[in-house]
PyMOL Python script that loads the backbone (N, CA, C, O; Angstrom):
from pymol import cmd

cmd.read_pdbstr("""\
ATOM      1  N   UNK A   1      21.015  11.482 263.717  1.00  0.00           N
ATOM      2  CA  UNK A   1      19.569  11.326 263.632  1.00  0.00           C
ATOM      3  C   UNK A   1      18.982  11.575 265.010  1.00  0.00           C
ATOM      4  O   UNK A   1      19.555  11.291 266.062  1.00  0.00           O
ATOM      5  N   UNK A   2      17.650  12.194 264.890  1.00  0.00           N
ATOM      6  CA  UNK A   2      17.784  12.642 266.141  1.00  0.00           C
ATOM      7  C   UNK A   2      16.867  11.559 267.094  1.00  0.00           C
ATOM      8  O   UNK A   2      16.332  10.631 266.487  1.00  0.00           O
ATOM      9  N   UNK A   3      16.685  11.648 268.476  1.00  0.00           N
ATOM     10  CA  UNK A   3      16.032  10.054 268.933  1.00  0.00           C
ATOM     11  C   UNK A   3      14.222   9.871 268.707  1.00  0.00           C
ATOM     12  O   UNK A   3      13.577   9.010 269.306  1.00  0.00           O
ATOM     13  N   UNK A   4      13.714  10.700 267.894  1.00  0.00           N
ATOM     14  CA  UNK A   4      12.200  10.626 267.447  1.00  0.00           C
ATOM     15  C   UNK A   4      11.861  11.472 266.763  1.00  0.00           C
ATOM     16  O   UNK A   4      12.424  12.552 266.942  1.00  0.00           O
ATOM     17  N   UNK A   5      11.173  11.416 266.058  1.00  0.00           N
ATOM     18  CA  UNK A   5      10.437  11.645 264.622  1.00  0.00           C
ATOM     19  C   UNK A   5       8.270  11.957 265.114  1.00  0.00           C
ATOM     20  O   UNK A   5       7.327  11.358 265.632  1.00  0.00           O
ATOM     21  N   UNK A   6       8.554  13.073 264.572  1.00  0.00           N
ATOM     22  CA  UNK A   6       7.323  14.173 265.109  1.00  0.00           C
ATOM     23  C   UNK A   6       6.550  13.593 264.143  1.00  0.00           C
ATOM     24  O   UNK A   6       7.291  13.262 263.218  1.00  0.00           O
ATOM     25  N   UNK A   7       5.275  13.280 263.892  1.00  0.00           N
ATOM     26  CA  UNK A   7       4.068  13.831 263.028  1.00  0.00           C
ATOM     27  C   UNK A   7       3.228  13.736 263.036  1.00  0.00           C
ATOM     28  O   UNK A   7       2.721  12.719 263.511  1.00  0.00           O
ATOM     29  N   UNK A   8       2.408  14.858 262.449  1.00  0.00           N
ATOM     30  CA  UNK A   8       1.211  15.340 262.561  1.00  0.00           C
ATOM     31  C   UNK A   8       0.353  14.182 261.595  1.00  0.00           C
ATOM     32  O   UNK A   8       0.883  13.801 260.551  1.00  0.00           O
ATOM     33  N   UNK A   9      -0.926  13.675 261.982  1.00  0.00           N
ATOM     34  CA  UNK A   9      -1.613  12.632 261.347  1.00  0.00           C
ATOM     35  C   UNK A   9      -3.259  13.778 260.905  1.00  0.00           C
ATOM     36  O   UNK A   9      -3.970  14.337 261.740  1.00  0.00           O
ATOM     37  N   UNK A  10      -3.392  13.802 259.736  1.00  0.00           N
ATOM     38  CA  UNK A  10      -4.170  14.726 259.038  1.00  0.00           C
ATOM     39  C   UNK A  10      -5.012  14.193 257.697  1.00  0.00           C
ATOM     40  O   UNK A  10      -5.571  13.134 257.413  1.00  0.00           O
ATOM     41  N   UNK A  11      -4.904  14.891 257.328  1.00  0.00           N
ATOM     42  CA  UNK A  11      -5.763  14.415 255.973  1.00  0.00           C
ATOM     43  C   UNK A  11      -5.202  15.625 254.513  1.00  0.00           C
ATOM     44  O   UNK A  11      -4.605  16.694 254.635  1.00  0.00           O
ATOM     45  N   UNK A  12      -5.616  15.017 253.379  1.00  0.00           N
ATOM     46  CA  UNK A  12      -5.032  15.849 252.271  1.00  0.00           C
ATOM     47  C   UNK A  12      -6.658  16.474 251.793  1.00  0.00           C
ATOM     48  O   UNK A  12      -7.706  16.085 252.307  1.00  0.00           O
ATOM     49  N   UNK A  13      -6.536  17.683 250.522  1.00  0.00           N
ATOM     50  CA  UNK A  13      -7.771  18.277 250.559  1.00  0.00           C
ATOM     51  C   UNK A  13      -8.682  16.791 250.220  1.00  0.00           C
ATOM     52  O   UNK A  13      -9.662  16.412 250.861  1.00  0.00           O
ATOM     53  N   UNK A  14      -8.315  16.382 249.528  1.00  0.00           N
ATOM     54  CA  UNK A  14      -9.445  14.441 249.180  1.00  0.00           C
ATOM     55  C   UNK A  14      -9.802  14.102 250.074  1.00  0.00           C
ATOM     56  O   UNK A  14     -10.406  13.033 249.992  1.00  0.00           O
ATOM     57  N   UNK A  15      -9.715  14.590 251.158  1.00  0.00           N
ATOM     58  CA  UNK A  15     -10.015  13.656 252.634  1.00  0.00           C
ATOM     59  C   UNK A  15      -9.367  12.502 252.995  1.00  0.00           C
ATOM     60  O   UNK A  15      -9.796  11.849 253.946  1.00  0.00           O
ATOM     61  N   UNK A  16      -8.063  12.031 252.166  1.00  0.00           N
ATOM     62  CA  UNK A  16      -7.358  11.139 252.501  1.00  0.00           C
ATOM     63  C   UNK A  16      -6.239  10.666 253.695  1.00  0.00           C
ATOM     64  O   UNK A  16      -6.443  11.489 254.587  1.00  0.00           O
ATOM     65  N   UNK A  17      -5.410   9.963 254.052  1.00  0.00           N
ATOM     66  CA  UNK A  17      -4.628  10.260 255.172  1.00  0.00           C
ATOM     67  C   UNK A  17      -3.067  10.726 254.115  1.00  0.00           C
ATOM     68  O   UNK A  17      -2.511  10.269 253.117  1.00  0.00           O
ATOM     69  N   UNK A  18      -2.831  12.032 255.189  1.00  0.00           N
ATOM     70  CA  UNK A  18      -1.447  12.376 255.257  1.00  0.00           C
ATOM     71  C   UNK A  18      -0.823  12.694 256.301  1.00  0.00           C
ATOM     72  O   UNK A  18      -1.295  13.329 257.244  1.00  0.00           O
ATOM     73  N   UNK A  19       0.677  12.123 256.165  1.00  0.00           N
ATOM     74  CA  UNK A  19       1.807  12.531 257.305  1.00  0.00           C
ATOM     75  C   UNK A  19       2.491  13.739 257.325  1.00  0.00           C
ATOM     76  O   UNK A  19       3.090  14.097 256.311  1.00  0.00           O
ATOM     77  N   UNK A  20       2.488  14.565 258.544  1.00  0.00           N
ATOM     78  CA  UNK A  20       3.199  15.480 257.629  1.00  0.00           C
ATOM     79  C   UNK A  20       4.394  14.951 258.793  1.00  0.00           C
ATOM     80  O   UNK A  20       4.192  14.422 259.886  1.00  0.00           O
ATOM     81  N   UNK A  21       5.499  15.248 258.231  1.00  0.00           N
ATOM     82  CA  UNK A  21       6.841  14.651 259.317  1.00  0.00           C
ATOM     83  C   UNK A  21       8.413  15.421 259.673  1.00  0.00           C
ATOM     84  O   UNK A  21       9.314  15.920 258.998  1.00  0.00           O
ATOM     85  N   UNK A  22       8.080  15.134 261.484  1.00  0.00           N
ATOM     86  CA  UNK A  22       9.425  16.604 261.409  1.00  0.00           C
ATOM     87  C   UNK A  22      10.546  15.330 262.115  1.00  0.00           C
ATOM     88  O   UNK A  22      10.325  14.165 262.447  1.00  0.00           O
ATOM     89  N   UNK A  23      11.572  16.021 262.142  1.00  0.00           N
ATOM     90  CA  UNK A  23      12.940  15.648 262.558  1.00  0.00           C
ATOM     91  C   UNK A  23      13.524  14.166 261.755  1.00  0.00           C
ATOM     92  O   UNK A  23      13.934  13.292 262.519  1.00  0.00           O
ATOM     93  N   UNK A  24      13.574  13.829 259.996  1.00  0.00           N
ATOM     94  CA  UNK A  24      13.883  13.446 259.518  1.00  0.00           C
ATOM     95  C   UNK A  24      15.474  13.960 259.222  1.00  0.00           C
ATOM     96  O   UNK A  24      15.861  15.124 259.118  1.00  0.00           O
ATOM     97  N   UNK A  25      15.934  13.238 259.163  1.00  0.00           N
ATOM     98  CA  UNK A  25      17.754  13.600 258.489  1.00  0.00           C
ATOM     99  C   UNK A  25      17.663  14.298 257.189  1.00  0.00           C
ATOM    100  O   UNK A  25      16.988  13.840 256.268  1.00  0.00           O
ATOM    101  N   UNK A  26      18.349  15.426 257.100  1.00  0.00           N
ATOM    102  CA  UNK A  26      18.472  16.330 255.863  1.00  0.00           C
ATOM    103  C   UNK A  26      19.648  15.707 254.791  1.00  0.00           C
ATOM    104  O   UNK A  26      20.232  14.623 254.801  1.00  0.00           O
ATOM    105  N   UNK A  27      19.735  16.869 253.864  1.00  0.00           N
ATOM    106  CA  UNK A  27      20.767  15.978 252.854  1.00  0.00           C
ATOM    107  C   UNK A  27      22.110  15.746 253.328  1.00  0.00           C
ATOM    108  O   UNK A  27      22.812  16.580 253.900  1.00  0.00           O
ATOM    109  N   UNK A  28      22.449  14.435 253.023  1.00  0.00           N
ATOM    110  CA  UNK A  28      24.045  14.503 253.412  1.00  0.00           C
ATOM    111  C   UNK A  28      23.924  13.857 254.569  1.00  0.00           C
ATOM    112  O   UNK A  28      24.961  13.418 255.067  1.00  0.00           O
ATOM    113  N   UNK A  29      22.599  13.639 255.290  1.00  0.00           N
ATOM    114  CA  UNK A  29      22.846  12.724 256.340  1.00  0.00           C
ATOM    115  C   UNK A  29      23.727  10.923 256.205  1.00  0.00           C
ATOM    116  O   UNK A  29      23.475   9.935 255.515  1.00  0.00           O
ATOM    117  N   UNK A  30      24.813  11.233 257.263  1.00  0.00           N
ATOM    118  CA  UNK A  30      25.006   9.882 257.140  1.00  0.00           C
ATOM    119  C   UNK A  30      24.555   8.817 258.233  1.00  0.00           C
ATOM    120  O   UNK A  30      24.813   9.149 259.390  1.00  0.00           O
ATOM    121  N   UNK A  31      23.899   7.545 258.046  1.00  0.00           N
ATOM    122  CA  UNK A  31      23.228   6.984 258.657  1.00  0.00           C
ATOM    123  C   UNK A  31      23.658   5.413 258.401  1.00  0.00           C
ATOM    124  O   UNK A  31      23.775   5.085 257.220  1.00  0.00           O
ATOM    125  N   UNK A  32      23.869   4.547 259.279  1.00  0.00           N
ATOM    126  CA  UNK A  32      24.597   3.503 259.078  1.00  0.00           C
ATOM    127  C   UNK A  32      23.565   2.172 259.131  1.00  0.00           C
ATOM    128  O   UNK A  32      22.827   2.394 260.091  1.00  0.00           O
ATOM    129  N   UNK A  33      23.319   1.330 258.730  1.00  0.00           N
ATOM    130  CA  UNK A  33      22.453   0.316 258.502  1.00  0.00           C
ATOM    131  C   UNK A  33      21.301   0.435 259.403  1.00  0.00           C
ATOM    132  O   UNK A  33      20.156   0.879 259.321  1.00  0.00           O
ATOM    133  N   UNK A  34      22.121  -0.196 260.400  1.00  0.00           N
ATOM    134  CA  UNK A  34      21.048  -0.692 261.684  1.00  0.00           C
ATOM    135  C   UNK A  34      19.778   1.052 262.065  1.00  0.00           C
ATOM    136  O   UNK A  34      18.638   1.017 262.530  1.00  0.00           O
ATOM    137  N   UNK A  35      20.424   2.058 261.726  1.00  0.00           N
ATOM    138  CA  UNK A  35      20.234   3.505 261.638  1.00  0.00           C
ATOM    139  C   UNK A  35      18.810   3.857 260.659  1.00  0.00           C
ATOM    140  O   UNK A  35      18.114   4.836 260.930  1.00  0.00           O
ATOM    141  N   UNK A  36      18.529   3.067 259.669  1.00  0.00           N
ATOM    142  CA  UNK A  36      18.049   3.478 258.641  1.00  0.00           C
ATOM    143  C   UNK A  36      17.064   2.578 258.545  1.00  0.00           C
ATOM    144  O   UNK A  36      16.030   2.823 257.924  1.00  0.00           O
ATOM    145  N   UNK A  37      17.399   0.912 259.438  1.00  0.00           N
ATOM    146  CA  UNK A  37      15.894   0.079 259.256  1.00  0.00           C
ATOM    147  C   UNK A  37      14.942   0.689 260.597  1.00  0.00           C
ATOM    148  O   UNK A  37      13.726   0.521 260.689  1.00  0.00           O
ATOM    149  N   UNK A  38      15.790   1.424 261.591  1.00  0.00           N
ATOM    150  CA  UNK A  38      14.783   2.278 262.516  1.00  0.00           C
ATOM    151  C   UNK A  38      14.158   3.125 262.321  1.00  0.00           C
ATOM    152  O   UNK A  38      13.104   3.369 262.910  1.00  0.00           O
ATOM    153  N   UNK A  39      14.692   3.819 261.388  1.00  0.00           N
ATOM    154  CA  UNK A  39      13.707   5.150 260.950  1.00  0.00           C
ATOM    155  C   UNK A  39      12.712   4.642 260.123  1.00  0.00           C
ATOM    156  O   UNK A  39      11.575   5.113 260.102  1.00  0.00           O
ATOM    157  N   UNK A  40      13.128   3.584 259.353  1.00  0.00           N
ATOM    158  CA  UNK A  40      11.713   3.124 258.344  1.00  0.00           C
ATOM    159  C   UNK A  40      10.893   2.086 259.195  1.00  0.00           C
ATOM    160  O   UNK A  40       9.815   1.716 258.729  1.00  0.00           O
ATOM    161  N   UNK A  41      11.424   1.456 260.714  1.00  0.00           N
ATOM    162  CA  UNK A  41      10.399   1.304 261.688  1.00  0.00           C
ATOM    163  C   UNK A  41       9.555   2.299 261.985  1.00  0.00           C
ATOM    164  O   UNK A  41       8.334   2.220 262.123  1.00  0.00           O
ATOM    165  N   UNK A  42      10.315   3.333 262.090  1.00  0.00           N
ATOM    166  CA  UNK A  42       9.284   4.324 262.516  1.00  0.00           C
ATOM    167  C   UNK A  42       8.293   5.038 261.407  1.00  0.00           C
ATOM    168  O   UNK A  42       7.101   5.321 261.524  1.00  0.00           O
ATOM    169  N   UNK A  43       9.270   5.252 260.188  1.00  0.00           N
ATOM    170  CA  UNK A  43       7.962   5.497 259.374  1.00  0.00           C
ATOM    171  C   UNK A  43       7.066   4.689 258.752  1.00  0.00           C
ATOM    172  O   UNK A  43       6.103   5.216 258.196  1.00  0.00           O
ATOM    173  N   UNK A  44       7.228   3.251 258.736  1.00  0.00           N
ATOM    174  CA  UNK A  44       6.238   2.688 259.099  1.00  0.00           C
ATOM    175  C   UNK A  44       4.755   2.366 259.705  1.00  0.00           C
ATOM    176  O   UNK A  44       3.641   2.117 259.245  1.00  0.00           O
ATOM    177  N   UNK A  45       5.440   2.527 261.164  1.00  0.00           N
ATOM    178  CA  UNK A  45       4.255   3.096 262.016  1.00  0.00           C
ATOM    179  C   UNK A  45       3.625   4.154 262.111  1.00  0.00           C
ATOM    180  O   UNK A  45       2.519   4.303 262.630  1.00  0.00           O
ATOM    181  N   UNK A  46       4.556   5.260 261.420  1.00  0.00           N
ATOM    182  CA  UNK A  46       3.367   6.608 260.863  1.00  0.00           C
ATOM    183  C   UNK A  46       2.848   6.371 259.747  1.00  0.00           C
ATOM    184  O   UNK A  46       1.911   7.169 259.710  1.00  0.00           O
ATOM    185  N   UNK A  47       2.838   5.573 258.445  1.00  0.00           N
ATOM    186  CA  UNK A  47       2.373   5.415 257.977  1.00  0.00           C
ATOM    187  C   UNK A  47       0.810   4.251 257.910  1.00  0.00           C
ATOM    188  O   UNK A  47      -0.164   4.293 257.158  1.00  0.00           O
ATOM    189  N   UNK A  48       1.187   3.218 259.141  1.00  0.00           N
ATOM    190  CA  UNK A  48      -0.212   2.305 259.428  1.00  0.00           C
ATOM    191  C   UNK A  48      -0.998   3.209 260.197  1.00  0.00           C
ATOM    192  O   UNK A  48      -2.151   3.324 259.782  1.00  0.00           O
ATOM    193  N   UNK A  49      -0.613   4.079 261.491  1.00  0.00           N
ATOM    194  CA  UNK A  49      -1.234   4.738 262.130  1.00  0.00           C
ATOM    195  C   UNK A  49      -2.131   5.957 261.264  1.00  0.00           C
ATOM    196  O   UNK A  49      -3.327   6.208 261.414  1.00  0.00           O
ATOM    197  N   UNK A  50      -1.041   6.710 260.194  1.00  0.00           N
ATOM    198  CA  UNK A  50      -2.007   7.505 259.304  1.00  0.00           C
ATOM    199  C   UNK A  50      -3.358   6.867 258.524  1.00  0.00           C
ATOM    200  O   UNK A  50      -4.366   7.575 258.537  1.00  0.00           O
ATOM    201  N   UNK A  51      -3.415   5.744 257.940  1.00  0.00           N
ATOM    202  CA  UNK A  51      -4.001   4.800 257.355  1.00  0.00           C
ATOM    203  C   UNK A  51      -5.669   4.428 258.682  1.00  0.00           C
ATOM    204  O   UNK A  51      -6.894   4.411 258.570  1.00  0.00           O
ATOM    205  N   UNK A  52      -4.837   4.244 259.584  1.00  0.00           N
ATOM    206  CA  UNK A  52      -6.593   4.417 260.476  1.00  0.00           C
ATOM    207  C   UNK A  52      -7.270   5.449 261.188  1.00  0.00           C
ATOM    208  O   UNK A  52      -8.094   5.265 262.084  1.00  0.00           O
ATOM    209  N   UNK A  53      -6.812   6.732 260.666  1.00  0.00           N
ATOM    210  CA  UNK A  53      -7.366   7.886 260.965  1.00  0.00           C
ATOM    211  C   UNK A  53      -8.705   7.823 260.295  1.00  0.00           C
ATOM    212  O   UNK A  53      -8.741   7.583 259.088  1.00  0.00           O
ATOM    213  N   UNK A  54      -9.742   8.005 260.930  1.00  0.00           N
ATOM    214  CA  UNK A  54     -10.837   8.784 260.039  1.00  0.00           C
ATOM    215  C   UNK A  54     -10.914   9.816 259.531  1.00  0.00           C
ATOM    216  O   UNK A  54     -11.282  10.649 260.358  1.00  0.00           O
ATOM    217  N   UNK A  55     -10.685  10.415 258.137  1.00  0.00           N
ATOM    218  CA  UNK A  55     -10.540  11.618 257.264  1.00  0.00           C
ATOM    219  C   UNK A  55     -11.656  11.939 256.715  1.00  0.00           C
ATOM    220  O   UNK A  55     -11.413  12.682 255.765  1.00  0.00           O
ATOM    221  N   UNK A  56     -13.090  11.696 256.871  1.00  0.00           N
ATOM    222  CA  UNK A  56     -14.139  11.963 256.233  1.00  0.00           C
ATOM    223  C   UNK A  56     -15.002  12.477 257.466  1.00  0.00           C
ATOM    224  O   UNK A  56     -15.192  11.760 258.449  1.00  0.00           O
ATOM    225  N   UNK A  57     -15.526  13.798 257.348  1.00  0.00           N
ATOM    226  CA  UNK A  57     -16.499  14.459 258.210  1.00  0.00           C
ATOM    227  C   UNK A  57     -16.061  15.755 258.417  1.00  0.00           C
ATOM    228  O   UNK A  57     -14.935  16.117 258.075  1.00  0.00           O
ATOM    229  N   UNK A  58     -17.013  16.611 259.049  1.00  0.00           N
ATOM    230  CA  UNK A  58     -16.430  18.054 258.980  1.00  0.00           C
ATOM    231  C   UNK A  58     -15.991  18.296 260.276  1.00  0.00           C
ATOM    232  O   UNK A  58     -15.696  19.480 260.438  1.00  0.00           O
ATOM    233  N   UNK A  59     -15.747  17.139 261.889  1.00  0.00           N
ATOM    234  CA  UNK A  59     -15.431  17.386 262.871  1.00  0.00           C
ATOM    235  C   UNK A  59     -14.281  16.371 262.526  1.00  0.00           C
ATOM    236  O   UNK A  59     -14.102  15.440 263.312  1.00  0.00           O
ATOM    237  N   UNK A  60     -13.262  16.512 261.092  1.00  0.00           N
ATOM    238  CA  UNK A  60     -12.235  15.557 261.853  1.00  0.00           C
ATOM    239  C   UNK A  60     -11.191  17.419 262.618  1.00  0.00           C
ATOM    240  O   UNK A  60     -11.255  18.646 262.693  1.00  0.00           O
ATOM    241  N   UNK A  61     -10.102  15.760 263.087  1.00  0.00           N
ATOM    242  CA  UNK A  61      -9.273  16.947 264.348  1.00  0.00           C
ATOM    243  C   UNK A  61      -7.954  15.905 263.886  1.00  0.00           C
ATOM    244  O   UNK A  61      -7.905  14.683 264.025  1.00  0.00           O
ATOM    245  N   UNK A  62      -6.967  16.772 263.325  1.00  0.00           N
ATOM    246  CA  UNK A  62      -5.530  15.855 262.873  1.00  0.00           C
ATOM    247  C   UNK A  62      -5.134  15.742 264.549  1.00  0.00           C
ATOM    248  O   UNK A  62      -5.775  16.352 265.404  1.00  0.00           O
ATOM    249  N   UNK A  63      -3.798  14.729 264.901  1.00  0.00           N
ATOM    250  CA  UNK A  63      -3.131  14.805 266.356  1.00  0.00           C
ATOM    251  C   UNK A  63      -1.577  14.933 265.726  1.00  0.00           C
ATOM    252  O   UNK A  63      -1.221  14.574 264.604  1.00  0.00           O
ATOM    253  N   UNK A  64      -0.932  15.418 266.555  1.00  0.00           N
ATOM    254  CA  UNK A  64       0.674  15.105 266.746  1.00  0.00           C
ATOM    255  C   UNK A  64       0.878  13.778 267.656  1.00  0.00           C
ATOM    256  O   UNK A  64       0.369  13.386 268.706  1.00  0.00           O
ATOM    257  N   UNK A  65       1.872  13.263 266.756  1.00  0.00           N
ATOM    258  CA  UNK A  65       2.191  12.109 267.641  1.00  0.00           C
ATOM    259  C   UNK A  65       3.867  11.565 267.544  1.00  0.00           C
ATOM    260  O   UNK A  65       4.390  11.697 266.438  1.00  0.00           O
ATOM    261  N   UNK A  66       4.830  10.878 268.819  1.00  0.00           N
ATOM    262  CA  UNK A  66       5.961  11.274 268.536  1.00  0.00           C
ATOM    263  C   UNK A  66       6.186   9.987 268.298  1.00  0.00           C
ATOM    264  O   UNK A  66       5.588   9.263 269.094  1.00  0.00           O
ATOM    265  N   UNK A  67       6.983   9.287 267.303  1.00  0.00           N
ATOM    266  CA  UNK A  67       7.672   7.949 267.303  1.00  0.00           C
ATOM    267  C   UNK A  67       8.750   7.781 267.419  1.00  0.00           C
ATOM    268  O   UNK A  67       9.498   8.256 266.565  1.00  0.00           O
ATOM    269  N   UNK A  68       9.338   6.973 268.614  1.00  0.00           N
ATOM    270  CA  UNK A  68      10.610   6.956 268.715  1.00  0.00           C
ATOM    271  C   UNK A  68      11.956   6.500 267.798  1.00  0.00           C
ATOM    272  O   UNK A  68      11.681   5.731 266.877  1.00  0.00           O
ATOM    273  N   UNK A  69      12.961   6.769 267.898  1.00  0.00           N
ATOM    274  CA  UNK A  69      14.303   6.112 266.972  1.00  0.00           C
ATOM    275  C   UNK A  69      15.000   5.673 268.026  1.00  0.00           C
ATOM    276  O   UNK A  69      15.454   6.470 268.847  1.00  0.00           O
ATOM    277  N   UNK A  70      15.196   4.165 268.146  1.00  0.00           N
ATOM    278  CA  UNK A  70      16.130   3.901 269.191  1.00  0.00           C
ATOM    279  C   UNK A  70      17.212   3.932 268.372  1.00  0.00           C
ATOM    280  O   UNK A  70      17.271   3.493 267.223  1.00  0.00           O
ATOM    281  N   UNK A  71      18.220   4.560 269.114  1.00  0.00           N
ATOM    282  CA  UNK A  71      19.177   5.078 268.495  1.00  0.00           C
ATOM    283  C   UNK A  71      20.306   3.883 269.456  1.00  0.00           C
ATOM    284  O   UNK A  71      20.314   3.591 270.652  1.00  0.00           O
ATOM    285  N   UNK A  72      20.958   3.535 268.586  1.00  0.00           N
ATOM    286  CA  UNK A  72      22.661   2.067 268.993  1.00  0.00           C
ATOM    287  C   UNK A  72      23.340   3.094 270.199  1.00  0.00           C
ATOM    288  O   UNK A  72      24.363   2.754 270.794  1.00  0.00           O
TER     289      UNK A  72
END
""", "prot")
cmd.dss("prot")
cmd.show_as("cartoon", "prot")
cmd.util.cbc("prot")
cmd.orient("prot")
């Protein structure tokens, strides 16, 4: 897994919040406990952080933002 997790904080055509998210583990990743409650720390926090974006107006502006994986 790699040590942070990319994403872009945007909106869907509804004007709602979406994540879009890079450097997630592909299929077949193996990932061992302590491994897997970090990444859902982290997507977590892309998911509260997506949640207070403002998505309504015609000057929104999505950001990239990086969240770390502390990796054992």
């Amino acid at each position: 897994m790699g040590a942070a997790l990319h994403a872009q904080l945007t909106r869907c055509r509804h004007e709602l919040p979406l994540a879009v998210v890079d450097g997630l583990p592909g299929d077949g990743a193996e990932l061992r406990p302590e491994q897997l409650r970090q990444m859902a720390a982290a997507l977590l926090a892309i998911a509260a952080d997506a949640e207070l974006m403002p998505t309504k107006g015609k000057r929104f502006v999505p950001v990239r933002r990086c969240y770390p994986v502390d990796a054992p």
